[in-house]
TIBAFI-347087 format. One record per residue (C-alpha): residue number from 1; chain; residue in three letters; x, y, z. Coordinates in Angstrom, 1 decimal. Last residue first. Layout:
<nodes>
+-----+----+-----+--------+--------+--------+
:   i : ch :  aa :      x :      y :      z :
+-----+----+-----+--------+--------+--------+
: NUM :  A : ALA :      X :      Y :      Z :
...
+-----+----+-----+--------+--------+--------+
</nodes>
This chain:
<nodes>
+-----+----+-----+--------+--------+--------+
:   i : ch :  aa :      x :      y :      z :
+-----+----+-----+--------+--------+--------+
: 340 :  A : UNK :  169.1 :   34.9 :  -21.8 :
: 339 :  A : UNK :  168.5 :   32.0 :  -19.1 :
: 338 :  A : UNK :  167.9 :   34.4 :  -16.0 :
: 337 :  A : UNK :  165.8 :   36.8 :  -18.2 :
: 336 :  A : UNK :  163.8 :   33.9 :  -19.2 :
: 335 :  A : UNK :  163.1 :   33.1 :  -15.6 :
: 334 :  A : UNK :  162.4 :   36.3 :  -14.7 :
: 333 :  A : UNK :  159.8 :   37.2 :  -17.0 :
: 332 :  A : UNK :  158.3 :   33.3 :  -16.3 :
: 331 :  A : UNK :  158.3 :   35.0 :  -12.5 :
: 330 :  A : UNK :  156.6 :   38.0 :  -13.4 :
: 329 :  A : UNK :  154.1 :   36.2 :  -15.9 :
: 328 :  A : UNK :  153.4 :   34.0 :  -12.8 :
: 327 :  A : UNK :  152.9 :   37.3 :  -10.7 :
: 326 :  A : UNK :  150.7 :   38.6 :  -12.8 :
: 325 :  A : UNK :  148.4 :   35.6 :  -13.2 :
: 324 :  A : UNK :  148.4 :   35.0 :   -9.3 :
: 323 :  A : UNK :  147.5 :   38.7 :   -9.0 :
: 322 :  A : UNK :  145.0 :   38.4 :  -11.6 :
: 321 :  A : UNK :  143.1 :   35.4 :  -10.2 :
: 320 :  A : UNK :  142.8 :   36.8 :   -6.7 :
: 319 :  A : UNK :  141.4 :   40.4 :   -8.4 :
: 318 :  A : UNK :  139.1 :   37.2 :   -9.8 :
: 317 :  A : UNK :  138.4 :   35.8 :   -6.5 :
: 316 :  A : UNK :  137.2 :   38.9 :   -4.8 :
: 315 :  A : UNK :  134.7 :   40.0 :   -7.2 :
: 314 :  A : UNK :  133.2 :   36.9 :   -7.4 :
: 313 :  A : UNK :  133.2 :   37.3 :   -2.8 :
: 312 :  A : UNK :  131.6 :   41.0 :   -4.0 :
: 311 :  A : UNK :  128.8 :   39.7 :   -5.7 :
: 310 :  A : UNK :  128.0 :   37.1 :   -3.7 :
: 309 :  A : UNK :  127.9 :   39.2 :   -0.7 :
: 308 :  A : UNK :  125.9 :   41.5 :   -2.4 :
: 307 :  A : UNK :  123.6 :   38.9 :   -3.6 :
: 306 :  A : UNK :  123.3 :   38.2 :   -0.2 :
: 305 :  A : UNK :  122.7 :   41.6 :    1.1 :
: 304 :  A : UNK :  119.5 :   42.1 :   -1.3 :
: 303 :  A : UNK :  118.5 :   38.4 :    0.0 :
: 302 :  A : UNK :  117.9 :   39.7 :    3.7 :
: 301 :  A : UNK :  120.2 :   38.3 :    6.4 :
: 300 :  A : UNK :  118.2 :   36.5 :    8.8 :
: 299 :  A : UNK :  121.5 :   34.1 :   10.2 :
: 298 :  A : UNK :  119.4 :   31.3 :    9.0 :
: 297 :  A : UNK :  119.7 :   33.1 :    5.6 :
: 296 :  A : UNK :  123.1 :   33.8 :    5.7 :
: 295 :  A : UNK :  123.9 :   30.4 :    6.5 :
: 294 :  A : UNK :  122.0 :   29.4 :    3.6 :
: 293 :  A : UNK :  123.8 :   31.5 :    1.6 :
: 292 :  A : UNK :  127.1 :   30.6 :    2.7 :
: 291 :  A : UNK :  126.9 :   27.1 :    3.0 :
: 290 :  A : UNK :  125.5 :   27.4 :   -0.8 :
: 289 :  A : UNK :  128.7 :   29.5 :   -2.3 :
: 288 :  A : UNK :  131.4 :   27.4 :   -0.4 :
: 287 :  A : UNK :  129.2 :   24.4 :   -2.3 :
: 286 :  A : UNK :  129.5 :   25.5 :   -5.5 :
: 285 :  A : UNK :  133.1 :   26.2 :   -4.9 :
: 284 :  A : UNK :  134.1 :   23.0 :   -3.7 :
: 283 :  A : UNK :  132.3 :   21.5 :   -6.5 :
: 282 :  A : UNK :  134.8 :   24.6 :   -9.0 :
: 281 :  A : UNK :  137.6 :   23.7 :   -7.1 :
: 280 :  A : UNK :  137.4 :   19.8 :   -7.5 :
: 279 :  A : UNK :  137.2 :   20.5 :  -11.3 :
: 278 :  A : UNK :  140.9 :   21.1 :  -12.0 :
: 277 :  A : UNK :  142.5 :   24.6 :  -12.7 :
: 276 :  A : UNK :  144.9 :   26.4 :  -15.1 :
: 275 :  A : UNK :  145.3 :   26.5 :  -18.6 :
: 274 :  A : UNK :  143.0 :   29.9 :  -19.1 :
: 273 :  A : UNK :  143.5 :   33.7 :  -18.0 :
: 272 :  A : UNK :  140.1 :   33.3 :  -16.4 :
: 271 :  A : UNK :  141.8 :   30.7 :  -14.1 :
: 270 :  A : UNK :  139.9 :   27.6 :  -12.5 :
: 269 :  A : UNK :  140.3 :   28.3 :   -9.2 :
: 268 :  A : UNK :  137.3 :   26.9 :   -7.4 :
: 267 :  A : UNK :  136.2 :   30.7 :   -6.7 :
: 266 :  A : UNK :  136.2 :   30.7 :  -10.3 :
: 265 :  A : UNK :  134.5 :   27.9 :  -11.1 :
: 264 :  A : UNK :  131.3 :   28.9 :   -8.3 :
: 263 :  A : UNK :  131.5 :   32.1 :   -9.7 :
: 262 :  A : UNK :  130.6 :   31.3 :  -13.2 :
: 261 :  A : UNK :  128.0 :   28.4 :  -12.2 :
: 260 :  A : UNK :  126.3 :   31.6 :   -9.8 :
: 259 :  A : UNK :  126.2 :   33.3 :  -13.1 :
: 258 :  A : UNK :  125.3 :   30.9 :  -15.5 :
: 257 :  A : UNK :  122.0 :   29.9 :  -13.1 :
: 256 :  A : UNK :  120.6 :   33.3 :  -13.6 :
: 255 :  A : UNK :  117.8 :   32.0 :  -14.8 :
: 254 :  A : UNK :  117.7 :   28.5 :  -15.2 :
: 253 :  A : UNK :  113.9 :   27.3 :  -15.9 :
: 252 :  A : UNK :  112.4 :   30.7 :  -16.5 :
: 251 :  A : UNK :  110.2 :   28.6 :  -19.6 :
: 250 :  A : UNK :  108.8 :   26.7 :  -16.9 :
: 249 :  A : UNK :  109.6 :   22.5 :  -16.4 :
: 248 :  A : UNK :  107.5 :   20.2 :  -14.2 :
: 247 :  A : UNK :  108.4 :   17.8 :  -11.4 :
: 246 :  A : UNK :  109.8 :   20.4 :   -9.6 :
: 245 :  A : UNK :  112.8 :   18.2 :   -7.9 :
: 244 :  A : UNK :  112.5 :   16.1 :  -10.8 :
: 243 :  A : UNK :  113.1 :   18.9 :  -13.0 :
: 242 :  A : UNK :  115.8 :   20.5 :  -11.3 :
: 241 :  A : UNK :  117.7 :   17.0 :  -11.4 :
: 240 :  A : UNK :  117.3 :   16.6 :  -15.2 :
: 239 :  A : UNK :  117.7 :   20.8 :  -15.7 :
: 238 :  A : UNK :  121.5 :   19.8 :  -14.2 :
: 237 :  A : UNK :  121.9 :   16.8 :  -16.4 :
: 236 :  A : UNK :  121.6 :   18.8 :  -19.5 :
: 235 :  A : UNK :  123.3 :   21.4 :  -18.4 :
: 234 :  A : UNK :  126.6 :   19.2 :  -17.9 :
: 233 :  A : UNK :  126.2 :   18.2 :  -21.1 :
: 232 :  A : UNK :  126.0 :   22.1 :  -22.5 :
: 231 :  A : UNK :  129.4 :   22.4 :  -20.8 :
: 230 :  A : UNK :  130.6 :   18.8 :  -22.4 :
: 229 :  A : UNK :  129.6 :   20.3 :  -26.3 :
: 228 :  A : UNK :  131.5 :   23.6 :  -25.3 :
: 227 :  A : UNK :  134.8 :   21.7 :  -24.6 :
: 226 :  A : UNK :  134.0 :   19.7 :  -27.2 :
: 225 :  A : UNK :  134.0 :   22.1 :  -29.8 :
: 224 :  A : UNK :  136.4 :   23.9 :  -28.6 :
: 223 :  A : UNK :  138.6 :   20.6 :  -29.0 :
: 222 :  A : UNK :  137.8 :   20.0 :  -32.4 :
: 221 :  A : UNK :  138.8 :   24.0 :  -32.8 :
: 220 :  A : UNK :  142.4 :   23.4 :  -31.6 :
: 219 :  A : UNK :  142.7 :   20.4 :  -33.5 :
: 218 :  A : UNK :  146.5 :   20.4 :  -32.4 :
: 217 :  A : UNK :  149.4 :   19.7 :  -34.5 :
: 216 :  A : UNK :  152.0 :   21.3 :  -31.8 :
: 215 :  A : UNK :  151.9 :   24.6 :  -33.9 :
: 214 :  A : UNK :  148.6 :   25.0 :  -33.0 :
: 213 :  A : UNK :  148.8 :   24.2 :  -29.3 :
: 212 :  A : UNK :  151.8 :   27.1 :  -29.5 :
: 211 :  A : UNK :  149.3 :   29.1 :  -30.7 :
: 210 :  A : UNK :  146.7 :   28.4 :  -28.0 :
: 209 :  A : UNK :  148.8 :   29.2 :  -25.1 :
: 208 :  A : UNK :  147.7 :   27.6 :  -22.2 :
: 207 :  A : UNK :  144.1 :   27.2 :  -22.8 :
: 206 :  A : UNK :  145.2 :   24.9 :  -26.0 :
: 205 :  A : UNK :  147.7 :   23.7 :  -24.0 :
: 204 :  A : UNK :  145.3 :   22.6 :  -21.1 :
: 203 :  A : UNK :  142.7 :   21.3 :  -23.5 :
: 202 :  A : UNK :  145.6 :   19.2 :  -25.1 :
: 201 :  A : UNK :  146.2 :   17.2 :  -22.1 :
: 200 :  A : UNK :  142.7 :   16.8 :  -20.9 :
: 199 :  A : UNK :  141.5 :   15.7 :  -24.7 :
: 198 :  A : UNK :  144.8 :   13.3 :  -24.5 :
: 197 :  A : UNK :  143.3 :   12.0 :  -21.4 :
: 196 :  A : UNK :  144.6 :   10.8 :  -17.9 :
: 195 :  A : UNK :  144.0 :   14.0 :  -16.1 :
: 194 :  A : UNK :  141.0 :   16.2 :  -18.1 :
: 193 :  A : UNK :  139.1 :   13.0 :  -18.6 :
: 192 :  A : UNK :  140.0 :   11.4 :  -15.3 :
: 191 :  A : UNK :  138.2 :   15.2 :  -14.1 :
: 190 :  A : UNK :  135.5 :   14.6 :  -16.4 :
: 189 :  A : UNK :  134.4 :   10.9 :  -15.0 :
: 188 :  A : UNK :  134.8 :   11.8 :  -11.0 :
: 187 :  A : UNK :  133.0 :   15.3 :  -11.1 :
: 186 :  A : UNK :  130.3 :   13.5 :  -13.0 :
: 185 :  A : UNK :  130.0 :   10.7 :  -10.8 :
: 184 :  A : UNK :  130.0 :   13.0 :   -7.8 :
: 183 :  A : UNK :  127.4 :   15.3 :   -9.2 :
: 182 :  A : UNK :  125.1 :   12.4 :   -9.8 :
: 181 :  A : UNK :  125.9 :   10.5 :   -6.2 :
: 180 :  A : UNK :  124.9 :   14.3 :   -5.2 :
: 179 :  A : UNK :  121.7 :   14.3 :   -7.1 :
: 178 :  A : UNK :  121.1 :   11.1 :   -5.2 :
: 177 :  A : UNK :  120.2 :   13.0 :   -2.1 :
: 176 :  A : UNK :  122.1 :   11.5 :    1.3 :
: 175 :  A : UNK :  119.9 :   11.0 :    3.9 :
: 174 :  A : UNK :  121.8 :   12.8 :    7.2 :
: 173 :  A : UNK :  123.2 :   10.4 :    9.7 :
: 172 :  A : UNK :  121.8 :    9.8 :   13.2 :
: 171 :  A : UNK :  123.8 :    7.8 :   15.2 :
: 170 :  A : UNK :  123.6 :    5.0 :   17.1 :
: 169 :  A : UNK :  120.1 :    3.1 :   16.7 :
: 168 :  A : UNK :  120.4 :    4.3 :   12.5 :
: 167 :  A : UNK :  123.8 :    2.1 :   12.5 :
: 166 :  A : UNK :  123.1 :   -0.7 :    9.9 :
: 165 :  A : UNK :  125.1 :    0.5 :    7.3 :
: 164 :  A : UNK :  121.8 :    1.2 :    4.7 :
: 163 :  A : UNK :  120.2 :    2.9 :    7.3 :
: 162 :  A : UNK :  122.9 :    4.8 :    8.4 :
: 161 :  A : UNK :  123.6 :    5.6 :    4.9 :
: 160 :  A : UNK :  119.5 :    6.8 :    4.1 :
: 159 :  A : UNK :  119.9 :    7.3 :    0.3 :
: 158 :  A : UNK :  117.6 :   10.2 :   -1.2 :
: 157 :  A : UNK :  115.4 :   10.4 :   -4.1 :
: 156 :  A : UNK :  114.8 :   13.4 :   -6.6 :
: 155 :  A : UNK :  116.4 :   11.2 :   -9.6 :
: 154 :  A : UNK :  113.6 :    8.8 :   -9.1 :
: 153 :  A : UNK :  111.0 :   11.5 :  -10.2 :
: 152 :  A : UNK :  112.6 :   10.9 :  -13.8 :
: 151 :  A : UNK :  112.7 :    7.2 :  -14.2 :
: 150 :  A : UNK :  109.8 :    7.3 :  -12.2 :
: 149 :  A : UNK :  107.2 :    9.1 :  -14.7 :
: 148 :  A : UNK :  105.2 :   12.0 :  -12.7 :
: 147 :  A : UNK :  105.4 :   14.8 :  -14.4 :
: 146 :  A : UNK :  103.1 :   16.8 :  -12.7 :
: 145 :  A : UNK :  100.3 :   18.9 :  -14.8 :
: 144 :  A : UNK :   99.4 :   22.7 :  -13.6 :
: 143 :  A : UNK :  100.8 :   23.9 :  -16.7 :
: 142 :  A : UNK :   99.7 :   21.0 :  -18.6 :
: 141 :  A : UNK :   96.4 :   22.7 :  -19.3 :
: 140 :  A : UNK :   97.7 :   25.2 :  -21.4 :
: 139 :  A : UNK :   98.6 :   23.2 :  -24.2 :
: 138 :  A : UNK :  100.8 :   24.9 :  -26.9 :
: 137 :  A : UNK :  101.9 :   27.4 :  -23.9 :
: 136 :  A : UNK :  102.3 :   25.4 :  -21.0 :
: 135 :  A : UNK :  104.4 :   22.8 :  -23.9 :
: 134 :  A : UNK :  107.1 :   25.3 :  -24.1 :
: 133 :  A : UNK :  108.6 :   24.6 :  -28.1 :
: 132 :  A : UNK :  108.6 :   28.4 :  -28.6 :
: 131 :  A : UNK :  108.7 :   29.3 :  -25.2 :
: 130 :  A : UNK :  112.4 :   26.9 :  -24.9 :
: 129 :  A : UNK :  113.7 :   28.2 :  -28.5 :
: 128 :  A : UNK :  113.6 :   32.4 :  -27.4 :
: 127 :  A : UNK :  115.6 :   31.1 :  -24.0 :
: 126 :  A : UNK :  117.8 :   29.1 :  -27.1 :
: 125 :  A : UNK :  118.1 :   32.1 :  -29.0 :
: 124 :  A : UNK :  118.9 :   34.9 :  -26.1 :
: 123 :  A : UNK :  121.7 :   32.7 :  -24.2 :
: 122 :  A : UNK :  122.9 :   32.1 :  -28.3 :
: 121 :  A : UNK :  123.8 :   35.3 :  -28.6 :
: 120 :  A : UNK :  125.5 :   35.8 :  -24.9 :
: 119 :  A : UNK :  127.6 :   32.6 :  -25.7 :
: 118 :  A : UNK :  128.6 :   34.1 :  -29.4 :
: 117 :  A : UNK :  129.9 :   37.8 :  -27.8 :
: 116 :  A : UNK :  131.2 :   36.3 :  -25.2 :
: 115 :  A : UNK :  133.0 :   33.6 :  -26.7 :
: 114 :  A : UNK :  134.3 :   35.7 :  -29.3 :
: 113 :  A : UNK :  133.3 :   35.3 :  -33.0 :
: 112 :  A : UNK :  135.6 :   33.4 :  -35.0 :
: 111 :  A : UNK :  132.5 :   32.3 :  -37.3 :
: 110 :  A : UNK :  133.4 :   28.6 :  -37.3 :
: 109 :  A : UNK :  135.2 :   28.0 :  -34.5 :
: 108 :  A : UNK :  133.2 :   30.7 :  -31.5 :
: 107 :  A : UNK :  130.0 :   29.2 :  -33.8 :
: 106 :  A : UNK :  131.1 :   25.9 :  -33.7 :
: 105 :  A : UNK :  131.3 :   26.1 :  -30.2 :
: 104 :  A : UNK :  128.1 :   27.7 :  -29.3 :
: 103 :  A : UNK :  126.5 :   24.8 :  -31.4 :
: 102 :  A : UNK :  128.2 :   22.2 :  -29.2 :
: 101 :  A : UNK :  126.6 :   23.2 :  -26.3 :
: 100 :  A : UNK :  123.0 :   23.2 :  -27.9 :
:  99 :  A : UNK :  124.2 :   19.7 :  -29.0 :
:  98 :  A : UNK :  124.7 :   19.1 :  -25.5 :
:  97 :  A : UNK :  121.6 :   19.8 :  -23.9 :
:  96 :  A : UNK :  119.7 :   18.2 :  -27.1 :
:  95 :  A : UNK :  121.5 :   15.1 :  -26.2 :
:  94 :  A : UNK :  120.8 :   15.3 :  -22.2 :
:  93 :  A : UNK :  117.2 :   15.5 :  -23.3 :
:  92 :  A : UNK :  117.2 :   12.8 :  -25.7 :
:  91 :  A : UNK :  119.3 :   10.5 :  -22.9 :
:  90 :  A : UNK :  116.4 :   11.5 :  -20.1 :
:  89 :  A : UNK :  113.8 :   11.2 :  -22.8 :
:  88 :  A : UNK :  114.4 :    7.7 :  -23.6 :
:  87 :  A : UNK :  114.3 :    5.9 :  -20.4 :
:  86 :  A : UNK :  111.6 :    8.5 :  -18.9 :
:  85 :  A : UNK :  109.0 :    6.7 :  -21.0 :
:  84 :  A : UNK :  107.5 :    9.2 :  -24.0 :
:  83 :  A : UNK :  104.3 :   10.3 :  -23.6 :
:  82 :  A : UNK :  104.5 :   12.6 :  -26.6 :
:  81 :  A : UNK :  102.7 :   15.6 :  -24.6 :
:  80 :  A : UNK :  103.4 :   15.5 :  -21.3 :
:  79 :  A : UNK :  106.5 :   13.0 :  -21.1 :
:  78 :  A : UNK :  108.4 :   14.5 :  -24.6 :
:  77 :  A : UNK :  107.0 :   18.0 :  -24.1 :
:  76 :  A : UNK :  108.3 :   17.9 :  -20.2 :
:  75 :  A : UNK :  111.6 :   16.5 :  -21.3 :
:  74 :  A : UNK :  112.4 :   18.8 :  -24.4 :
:  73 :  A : UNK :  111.4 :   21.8 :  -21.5 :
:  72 :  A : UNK :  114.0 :   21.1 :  -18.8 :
:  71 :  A : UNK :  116.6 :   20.6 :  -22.0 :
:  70 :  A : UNK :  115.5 :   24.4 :  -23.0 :
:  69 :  A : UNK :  115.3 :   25.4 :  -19.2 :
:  68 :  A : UNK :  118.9 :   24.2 :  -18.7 :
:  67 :  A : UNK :  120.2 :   25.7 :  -22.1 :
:  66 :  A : UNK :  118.9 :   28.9 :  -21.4 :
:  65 :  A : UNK :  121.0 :   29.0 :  -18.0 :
:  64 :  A : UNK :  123.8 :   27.4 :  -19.7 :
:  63 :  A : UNK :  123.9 :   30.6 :  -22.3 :
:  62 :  A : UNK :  126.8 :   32.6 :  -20.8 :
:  61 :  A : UNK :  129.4 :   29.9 :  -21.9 :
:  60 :  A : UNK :  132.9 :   31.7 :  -21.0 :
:  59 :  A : UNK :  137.0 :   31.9 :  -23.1 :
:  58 :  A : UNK :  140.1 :   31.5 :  -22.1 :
:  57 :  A : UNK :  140.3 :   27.3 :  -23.0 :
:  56 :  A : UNK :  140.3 :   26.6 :  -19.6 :
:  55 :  A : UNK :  137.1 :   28.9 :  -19.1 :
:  54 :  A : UNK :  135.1 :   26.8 :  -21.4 :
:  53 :  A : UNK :  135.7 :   23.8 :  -19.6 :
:  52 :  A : UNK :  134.8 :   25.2 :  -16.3 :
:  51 :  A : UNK :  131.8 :   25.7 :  -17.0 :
:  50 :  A : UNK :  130.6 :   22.1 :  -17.2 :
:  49 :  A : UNK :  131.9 :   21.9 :  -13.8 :
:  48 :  A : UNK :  130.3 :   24.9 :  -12.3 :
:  47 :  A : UNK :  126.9 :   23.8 :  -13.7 :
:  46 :  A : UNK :  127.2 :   20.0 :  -11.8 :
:  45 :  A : UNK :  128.2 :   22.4 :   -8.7 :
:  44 :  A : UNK :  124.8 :   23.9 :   -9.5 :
:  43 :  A : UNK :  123.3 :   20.7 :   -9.5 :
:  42 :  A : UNK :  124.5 :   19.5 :   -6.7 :
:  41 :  A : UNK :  123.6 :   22.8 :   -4.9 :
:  40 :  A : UNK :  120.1 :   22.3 :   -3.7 :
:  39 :  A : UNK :  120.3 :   18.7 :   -2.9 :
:  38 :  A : UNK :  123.3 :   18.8 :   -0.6 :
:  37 :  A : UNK :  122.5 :   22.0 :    0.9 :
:  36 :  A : UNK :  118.7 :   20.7 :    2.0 :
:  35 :  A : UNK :  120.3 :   17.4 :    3.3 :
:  34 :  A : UNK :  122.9 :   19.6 :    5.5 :
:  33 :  A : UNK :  119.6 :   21.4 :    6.1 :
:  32 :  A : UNK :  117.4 :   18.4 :    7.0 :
:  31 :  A : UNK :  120.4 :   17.0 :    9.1 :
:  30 :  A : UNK :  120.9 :   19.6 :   11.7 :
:  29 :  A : UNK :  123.3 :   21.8 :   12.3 :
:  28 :  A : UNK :  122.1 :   25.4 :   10.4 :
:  27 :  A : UNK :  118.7 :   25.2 :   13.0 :
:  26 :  A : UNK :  120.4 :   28.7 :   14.4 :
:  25 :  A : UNK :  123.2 :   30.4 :   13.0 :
:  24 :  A : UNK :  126.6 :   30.6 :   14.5 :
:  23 :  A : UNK :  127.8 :   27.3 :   15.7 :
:  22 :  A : UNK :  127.5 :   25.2 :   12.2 :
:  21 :  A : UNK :  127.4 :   28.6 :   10.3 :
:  20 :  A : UNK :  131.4 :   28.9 :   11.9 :
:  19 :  A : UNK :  132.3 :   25.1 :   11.2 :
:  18 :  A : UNK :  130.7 :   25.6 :    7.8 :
:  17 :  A : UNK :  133.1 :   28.4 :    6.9 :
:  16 :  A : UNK :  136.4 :   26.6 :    8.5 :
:  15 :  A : UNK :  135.6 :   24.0 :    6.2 :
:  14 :  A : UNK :  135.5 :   25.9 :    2.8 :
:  13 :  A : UNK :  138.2 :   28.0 :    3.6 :
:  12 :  A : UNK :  140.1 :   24.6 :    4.5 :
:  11 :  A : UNK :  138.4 :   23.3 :    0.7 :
:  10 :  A : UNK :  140.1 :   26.1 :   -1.1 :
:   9 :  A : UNK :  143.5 :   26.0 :    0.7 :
:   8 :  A : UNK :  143.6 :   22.9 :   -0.3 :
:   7 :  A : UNK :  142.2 :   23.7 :   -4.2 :
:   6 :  A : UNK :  145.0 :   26.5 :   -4.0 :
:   5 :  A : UNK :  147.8 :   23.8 :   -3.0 :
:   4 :  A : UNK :  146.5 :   21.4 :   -6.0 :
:   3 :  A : UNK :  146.4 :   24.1 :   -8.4 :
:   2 :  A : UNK :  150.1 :   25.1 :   -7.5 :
:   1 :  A : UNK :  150.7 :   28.5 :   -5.6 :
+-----+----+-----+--------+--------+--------+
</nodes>
């Protein structure tokens, strides 16, 4: 199955899902919710993207849940405390977000230590680095303090389209968050990067089959680097929309977030065995993941069940993953046999 048949087949899943919520569970069609699902997973599809770089290359970024409440809390200090206009301290934010990203791959380069290993290291430094800097714990009375600057607060508004097109007397449209615009932008930018880019081409090979890469004159480590550096980007503007939405930032900012990112790109097809994958799947994914848990919920299935659920469908679409790997070493088996 090619990437773009399996992303099809992803979205048809994805489809026939919401059609079965839509009629199943109570208040699940109506447009507060689809709203609700929109806003609520944006970001997380934002997480599954970033993720999905690492995963090309073979290897996993276990620390984006740290990094999102360490870039949550650079922007609280820097509007709390240093009262610095939202027009600088969403770029420094973002910056610090992606640096942190970029650290984890110089250590993987650097140090040759696996990504698991150097990910899960670094998940416990930069949570460590976020109560260290917290501003709720250097000045205690900004814990109950809003942000309230508009350059940040803005990111938490919505777009009414039938409004906008002139049909609100006809039909009654759901208001679109912006954090989706967000996602959308970011899906739209990384994904021309990984398909009409030299980067794109040579993080492929490099996930591929990273000796050969080597041989082919490629700065395989520049591009783990990067890789890493664009996951803890993608973290940045996630803890940018979570923030607005909570107009503050806690040091728990994130938790678990790498996990439900994690899923989200494999159910989306990006393959653990690396090479393989585009970053529709993983937004498809994200979402899949949100219909379903909100439909569960509606439904009045308890949380314990859900994580279950989740748990098992992760489970599900990695044993999917290594059958599809199998059986295209079978058939590369079979094709060098035919040629010998």
């Amino acid at each position: 199955m090619t990437a773009r048949s399996a992303t099809l087949a992803l979205l048809a899943f994805f489809v026939a899902t919401l059609a079965f919520f839509w009629f199943a569970a109570p208040r699940f069609a109506t447009a507060g919710n689809i709203e609700n699902l929109m806003s609520g997973f944006s970001f997380v599809a934002i997480l599954a993207i970033g993720q999905a770089f690492p995963i090309l290359l073979r290897g996993i970024d276990l620390s984006i849940g740290a990094i999102v409440a360490l870039a949550g809390m650079v922007a609280f200090d820097l509007v709390l405390i240093l009262h610095w206009p939202g027009w600088l301290v969403i770029p420094a934010a973002i910056l610090a977000a992606t640096l942190a990203g970029a650290l984890n791959g110089v250590l993987i380069v650097r140090l040759r230590l696996q990504p698991f290993i150097a990910t899960l290291a670094t998940l416990a430094a930069y949570r460590g680095l976020v109560y260290s800097i917290s501003g709720r714990q250097l000045v205690p009375g900004l814990s109950t303090t809003p942000i309230r600057d508009p350059w940040i607060t803005g990111l938490e508004s919505y777009l009414d389209i039938a409004g906008t097109l002139g049909l609100s007397d006809l039909i009654t449209l759901p208001w679109v968050p912006l954090s989706f615009f967000v996602m959308l932008a970011v899906l739209a930018g990384f994904q021309f990067m990984l398909g009409s880019t030299r980067f794109g081409r040579d993080l492929y090979t490099v996930g591929g089959n990273v000796e050969a890469a080597r041989l082919a004159g490629i700065a395989v480590g520049r591009v783990t680097i990067v890789a890493y550096a664009l996951s803890g980007f993608c973290a940045g503007v996630a803890a940018l929309l979570l923030v607005a939405r909570l107009t503050t930032a806690t040091e728990a900012l994130g938790t678990g977030m790498e996990m439900s990112a994690i899923a989200a790109a494999v159910i989306g097809g990006v393959s653990l065995s690396g090479g393989i994958g585009s970053l529709y799947g993983p937004v498809i994914g994200a979402f899949l993941l949100g219909t379903i848990l909100i439909g569960l919920t509606l439904l009045g299935i308890s949380q314990f069940v859900q994580q279950i659920l989740t748990g098992g469908i992760l489970l599900a679409a990695v044993a999917y993953d290594r059958v599809l790997f199998l059986r295209r070493q079978r058939r590369l088996t079979a094709n060098l046999g035919e040629e010998a």
